[in-house]
Short mmCIF file of the C-alpha atoms (twelve columns), coordinates in Angstrom:
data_MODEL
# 
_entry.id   MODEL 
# 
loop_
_atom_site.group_PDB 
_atom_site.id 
_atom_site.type_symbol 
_atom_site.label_atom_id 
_atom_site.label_alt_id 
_atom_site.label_comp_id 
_atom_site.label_asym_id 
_atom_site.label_seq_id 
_atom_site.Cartn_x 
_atom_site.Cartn_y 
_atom_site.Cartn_z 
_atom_site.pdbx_PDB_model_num 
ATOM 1   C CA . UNK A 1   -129.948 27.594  -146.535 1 
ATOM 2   C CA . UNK A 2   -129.485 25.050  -149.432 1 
ATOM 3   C CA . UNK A 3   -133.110 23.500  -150.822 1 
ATOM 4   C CA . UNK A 4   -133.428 19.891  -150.395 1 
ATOM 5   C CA . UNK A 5   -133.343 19.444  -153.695 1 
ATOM 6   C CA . UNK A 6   -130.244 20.652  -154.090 1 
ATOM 7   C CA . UNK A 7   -128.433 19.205  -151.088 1 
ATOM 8   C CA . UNK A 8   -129.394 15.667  -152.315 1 
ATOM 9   C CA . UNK A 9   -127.918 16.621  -155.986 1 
ATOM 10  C CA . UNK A 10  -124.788 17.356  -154.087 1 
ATOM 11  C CA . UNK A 11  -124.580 14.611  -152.081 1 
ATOM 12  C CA . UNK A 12  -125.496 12.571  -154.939 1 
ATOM 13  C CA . UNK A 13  -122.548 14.262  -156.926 1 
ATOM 14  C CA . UNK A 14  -120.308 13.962  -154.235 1 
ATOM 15  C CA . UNK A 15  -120.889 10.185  -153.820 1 
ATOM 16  C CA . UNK A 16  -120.974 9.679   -158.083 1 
ATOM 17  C CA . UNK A 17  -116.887 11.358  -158.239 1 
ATOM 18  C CA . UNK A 18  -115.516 9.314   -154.518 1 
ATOM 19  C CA . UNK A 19  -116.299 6.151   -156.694 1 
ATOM 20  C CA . UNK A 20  -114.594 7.839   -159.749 1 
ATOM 21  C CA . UNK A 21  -111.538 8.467   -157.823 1 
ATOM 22  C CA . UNK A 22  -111.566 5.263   -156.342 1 
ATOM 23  C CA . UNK A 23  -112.025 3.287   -159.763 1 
ATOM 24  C CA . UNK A 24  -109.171 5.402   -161.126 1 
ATOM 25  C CA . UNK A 25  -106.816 4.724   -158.397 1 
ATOM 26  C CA . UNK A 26  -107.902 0.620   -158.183 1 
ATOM 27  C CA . UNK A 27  -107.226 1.193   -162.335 1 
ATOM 28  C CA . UNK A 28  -103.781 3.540   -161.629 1 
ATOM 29  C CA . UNK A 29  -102.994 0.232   -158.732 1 
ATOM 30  C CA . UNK A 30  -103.406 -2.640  -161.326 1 
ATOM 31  C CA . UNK A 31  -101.366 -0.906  -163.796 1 
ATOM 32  C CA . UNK A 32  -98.504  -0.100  -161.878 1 
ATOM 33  C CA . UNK A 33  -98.631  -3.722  -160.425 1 
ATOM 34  C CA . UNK A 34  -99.034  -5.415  -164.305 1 
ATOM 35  C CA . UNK A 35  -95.629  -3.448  -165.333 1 
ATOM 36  C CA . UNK A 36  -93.631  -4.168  -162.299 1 
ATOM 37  C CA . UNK A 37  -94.813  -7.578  -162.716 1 
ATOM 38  C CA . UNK A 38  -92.918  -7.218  -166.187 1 
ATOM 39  C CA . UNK A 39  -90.163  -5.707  -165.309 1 
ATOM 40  C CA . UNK A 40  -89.041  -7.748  -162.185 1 
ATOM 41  C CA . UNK A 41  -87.965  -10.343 -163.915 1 
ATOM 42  C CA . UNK A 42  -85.257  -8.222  -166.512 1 
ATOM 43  C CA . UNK A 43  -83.920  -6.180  -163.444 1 
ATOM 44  C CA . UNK A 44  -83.468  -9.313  -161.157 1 
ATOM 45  C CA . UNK A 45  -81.631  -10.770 -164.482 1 
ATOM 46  C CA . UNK A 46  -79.881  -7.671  -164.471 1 
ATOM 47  C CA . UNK A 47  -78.565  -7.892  -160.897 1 
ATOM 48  C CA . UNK A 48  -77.855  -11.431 -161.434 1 
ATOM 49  C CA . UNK A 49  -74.919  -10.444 -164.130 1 
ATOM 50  C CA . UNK A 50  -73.644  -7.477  -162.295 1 
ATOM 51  C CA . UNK A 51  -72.989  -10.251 -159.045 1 
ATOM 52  C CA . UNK A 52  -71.584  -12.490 -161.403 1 
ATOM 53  C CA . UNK A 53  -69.190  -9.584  -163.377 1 
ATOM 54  C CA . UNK A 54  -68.333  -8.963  -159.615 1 
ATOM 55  C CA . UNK A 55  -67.331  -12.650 -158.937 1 
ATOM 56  C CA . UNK A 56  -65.574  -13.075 -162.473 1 
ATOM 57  C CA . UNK A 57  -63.152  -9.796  -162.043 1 
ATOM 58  C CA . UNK A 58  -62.308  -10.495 -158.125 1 
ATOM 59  C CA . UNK A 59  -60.952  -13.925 -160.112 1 
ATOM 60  C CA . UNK A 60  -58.774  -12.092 -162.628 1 
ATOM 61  C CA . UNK A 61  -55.482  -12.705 -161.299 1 
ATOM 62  C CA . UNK A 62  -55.336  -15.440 -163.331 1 
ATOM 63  C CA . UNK A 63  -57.461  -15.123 -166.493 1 
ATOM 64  C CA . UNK A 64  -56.781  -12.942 -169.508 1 
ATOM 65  C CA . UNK A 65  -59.055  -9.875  -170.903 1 
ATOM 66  C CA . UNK A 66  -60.757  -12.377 -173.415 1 
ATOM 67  C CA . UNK A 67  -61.416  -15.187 -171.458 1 
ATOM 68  C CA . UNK A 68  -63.131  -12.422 -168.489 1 
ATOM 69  C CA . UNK A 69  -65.462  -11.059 -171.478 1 
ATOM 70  C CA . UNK A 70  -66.182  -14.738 -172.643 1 
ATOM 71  C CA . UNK A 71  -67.501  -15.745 -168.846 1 
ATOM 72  C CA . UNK A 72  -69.205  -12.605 -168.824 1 
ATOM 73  C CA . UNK A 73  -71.069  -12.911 -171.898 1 
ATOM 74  C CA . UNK A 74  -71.666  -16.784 -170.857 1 
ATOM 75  C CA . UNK A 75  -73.109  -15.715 -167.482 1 
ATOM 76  C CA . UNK A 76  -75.343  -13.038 -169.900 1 
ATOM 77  C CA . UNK A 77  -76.337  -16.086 -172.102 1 
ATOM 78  C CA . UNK A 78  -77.878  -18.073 -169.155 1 
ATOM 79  C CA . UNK A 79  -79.482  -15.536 -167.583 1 
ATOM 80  C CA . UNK A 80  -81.447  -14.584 -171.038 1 
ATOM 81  C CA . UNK A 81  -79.865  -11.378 -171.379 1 
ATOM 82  C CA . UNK A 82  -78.900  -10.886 -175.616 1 
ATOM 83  C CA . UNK A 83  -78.255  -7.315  -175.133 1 
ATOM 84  C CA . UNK A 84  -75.438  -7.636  -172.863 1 
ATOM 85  C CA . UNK A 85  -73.885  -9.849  -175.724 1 
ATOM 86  C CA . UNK A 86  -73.472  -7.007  -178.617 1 
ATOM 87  C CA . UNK A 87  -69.969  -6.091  -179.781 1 
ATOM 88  C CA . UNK A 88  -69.460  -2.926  -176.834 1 
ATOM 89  C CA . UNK A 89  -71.827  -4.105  -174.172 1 
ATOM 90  C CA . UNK A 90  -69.001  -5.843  -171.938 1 
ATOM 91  C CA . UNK A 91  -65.133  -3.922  -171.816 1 
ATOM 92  C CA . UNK A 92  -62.676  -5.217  -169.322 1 
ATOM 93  C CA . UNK A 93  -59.029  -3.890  -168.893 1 
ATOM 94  C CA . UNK A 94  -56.650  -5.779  -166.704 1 
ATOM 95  C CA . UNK A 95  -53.488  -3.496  -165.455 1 
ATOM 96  C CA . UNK A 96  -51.024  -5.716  -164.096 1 
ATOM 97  C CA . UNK A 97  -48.242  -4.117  -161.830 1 
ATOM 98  C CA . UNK A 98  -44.680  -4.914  -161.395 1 
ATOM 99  C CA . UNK A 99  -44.187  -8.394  -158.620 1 
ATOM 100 C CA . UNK A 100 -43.648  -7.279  -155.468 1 
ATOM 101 C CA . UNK A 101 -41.055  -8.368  -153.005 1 
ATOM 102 C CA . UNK A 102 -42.832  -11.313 -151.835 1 
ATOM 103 C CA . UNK A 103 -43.081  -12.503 -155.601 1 
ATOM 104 C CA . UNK A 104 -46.818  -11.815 -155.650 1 
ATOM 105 C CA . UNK A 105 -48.302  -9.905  -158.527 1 
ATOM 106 C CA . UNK A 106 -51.039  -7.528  -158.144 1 
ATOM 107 C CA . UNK A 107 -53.137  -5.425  -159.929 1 
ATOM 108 C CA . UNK A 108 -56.444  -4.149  -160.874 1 
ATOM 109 C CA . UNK A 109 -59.728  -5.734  -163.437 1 
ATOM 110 C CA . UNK A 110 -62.307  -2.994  -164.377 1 
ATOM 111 C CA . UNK A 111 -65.244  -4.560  -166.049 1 
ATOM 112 C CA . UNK A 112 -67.905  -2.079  -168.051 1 
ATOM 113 C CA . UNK A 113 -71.244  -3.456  -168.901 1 
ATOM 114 C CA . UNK A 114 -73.009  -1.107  -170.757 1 
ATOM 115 C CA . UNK A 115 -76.595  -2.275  -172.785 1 
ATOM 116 C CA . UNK A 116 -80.281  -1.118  -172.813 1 
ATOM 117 C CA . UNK A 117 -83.001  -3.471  -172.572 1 
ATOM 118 C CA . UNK A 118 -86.062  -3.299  -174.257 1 
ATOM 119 C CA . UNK A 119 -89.316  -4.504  -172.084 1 
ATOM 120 C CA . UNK A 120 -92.377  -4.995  -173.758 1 
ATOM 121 C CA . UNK A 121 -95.596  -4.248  -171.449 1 
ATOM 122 C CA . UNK A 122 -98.015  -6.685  -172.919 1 
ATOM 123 C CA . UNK A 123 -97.554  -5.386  -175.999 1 
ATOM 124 C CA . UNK A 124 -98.870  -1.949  -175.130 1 
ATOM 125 C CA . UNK A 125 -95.816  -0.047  -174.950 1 
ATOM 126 C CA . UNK A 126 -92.177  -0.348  -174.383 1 
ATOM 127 C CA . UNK A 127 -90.033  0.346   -171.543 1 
ATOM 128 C CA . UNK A 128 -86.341  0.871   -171.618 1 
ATOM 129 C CA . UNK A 129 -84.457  -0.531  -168.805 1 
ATOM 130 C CA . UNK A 130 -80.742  0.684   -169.031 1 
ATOM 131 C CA . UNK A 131 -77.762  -0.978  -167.216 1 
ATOM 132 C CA . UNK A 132 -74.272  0.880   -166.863 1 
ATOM 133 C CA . UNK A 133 -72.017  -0.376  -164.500 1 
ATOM 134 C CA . UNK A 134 -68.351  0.347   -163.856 1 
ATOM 135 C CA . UNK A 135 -67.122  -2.420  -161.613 1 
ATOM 136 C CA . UNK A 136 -63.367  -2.507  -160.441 1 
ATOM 137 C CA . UNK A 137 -61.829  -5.501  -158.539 1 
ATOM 138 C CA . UNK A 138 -58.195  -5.688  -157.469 1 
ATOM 139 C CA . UNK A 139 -56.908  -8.378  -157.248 1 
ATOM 140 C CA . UNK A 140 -53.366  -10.480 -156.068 1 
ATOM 141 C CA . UNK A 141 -51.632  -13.433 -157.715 1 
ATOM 142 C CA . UNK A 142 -48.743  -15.586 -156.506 1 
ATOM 143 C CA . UNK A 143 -46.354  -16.358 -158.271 1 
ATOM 144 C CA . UNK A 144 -47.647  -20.074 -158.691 1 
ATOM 145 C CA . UNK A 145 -51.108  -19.174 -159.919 1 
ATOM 146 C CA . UNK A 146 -49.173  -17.300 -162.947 1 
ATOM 147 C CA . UNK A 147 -50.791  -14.446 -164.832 1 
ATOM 148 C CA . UNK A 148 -51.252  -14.725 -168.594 1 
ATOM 149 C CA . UNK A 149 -52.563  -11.587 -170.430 1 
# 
């Protein structure tokens, strides 16, 4: 049998570290809420240029290499994204195939946005959110929307 004495120093000990763990995990809670609150913003950003790479390359029938990268890297100005604008963030290669018998021209626009943001937590630490996407659109052209490139 356990004095009294000692059965209150438990329960005493056992109430002291359940309010431990719960500051902890209130502390672990707020700190997992304060970075996604920082990092919401850069990955919604993110997704916003990927949509918009989609919705520029479905278009390339009739748009050249250059002018794809150009609205890419203007869609990546506007949505506050300067990594996406460095010299080998944003590739695009346009294969055009022969006409076919209808006169149309098809062919294929693969778009590779490649860049690492930086995220600063408050100014704690640093968090690297990385974007690599491959995205490939075909896409058909007749022969009075023309295709330069």
């Amino acid at each position: 049998m356990i004095g009294k004495n000692a059965a209150e120093a438990l329960t005493h000990f056992s109430a002291s570290n359940a309010n431990t763990v719960c500051a902890v995990t209130s502390l672990m809670a707020l700190l997992l809420l304060a970075i996604g609150l920082r990092m919401l913003p850069a990955h919604r950003s993110n997704v916003k240029l990927i949509d918009a790479a989609e919705s520029i390359a479905a278009r390339a029938s009739s748009v050249s290499e250059e002018d794809i990268k150009e609205q890419i890297k203007t869609a990546a100005r506007s949505l506050n994204i300067p990594e996406a604008l460095g010299l080998h963030a944003i590739s695009v290669a346009r294969v055009v195939r022969p006409p076919r018998e209808d006169g149309a021209q098809t062919g294929m626009c693969t778009v590779r946005i490649r860049y690492t943001r930086r995220i600063s937590i408050y100014g704690i630490a640093k968090i690297r959110l990385a974007t690599d996407r491959e995205i490939a659109k075909a896409f058909v052209a007749t022969q009075r929307s023309g295709v330069r490139g």
